[in-house]
N, C-alpha and C positions, 0 to 999 in steps of 0.2 A: 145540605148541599143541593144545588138545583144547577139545572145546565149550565145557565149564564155563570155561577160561583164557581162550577169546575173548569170552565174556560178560561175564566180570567187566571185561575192556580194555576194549569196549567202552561198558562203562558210565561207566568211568574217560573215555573219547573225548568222550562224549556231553557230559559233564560241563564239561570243557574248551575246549569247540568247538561252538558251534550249528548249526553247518550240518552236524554228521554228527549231530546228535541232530535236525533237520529230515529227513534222509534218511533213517535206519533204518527209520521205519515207512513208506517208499516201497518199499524192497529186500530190510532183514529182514537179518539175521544171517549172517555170511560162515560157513562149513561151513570146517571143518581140511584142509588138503593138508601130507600127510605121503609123505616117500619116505625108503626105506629108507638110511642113508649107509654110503659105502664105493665101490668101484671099479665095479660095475655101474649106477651111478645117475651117476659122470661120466662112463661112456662112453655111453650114453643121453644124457646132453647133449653130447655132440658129435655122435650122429649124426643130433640134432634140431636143429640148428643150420640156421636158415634155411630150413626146407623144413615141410611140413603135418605136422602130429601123425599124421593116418593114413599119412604117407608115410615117417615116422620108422617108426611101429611095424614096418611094412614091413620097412626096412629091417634093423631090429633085429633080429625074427626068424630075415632070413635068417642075419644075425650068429650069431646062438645056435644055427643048425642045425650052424655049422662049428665052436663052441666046445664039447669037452666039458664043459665048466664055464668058468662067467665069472667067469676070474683072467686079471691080469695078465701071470703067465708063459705059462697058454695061448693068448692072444691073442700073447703074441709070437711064437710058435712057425707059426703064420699069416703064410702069400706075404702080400705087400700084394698079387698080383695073384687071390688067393683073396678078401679085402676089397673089392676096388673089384668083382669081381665079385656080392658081396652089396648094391653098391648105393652104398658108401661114396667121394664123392671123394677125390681122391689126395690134397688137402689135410685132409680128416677123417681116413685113413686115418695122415697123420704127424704130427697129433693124437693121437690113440690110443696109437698106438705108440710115444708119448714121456710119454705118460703112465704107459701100462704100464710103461716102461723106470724113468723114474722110482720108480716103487712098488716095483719087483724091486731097485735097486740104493742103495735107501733116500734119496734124494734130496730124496723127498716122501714125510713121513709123513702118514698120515690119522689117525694113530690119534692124533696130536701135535695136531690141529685143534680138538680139543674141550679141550685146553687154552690155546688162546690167547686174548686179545680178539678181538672181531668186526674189527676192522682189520687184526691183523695176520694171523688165518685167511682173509682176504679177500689179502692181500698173498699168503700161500703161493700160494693156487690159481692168484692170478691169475699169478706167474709163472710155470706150465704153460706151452708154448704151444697156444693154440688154447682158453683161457680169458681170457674178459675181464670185467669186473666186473661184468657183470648175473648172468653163469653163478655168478659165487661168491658172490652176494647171495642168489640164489635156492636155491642147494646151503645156506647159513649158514640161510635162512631153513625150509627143508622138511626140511634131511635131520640140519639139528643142534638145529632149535628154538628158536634165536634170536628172542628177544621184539622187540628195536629196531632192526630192518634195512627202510632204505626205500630199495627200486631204483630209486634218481630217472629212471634214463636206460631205463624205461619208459616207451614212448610212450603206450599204452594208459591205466597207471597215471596220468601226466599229464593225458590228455586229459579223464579221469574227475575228477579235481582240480580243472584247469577250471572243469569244468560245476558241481559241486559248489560251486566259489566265486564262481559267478557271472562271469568273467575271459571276455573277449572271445576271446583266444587262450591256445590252449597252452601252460602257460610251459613255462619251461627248466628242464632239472633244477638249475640252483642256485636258480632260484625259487620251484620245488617244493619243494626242503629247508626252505626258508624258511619258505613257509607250513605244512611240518606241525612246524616244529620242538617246538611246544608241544604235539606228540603223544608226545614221549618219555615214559617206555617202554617203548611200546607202537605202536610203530609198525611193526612187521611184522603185528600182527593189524589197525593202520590202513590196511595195502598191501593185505590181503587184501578190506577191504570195498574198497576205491575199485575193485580187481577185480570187484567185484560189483558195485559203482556203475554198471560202467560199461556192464556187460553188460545193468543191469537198470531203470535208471533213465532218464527222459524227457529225450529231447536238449532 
């Protein structure tokens, strides 16, 4: 997704849906998050998994000071007890290194992702262990461009939905599908505004 594609969606959104053509000119136009796809960007999500962005970066860092290069076989070539000392739990650390493995012994191709549907590239990642289906919604949605992926089981995202519809409580993410169903096809640039809904708009 690039400006010009989020513009035109969301004009497509607006059109559809009132209360995200009520909200735009409260919050303004979601800005593109793009990350690069390939093995450096899921092991980045695993070792941002549950912990502050600054403490991930952190971490990572330290990662890459021990990695000549961030591939897979280097990384396995790495103690786990070099890994946790970078910062990584033992259970991130056998994340990692089963994904690496995987990648090295062809198990899981990446390169095979960008030809599936969004379901079953969702299905690949997610049987990694130590990925679960917000990480391969959010890898579908930043690192492959995926136009119609909405990570229901965002709390954030929901709670933004919400407010946006007016709803007493938070629904659930099957009540969230529900109410953006009539966003398709475009509902990963839908997920990026409620992102910004949420951050930006009046509780």
């Amino acid at each position: 997704m690039n400006p010009s594609t989020i513009k035109r969606a969301m004009k497509k959104l607006a059109e559809v849906d009132e209360d995200v053509a009520r909200a735009i000119p409260l919050v303004g136009l979601p800005e593109p998050r793009t990350r690069p796809p390939g093995f450096d960007t899921l092991l980045s999500t695993i070792v941002g998994q549950q912990i502050s962005t600054e403490a991930a970066n952190t971490i990572r860092g330290r990662v890459d000071q021990l990695l000549p290069i961030a591939s897979p076989a280097a990384l396995l070539e790495l103690t786990d007890e070099a890994l946790r000392g970078a910062g990584m739990s033992g259970r991130k650390v056998e994340y990692a290194k089963g994904l690496a493995t995987a990648l090295v012994d062809g198990t899981f191709d990446l390169d095979e992702l960008a030809t599936l549907d969004d379901e079953s590239a969702i299905e690949a990642i997610t049987a990694l262990h130590g990925f679960g289906r917000w990480s391969a919604e959010i890898y579908l949605m930043f690192s492959l461009g995926r136009a119609d992926i909405f990570p229901s089981g965002d709390l954030a995202l929901r709670e933004a939905l919400g407010r946006l519809k007016g709803l007493d409580e938070r629904p659930t993410p099957g009540q969230a599908k529900d109410l953006v169903s009539h966003w398709t096809p475009y509902r990963s640039t839908g997920s990026l505004f409620l992102w910004l809904y949420y951050r930006g708009a009046p509780a």
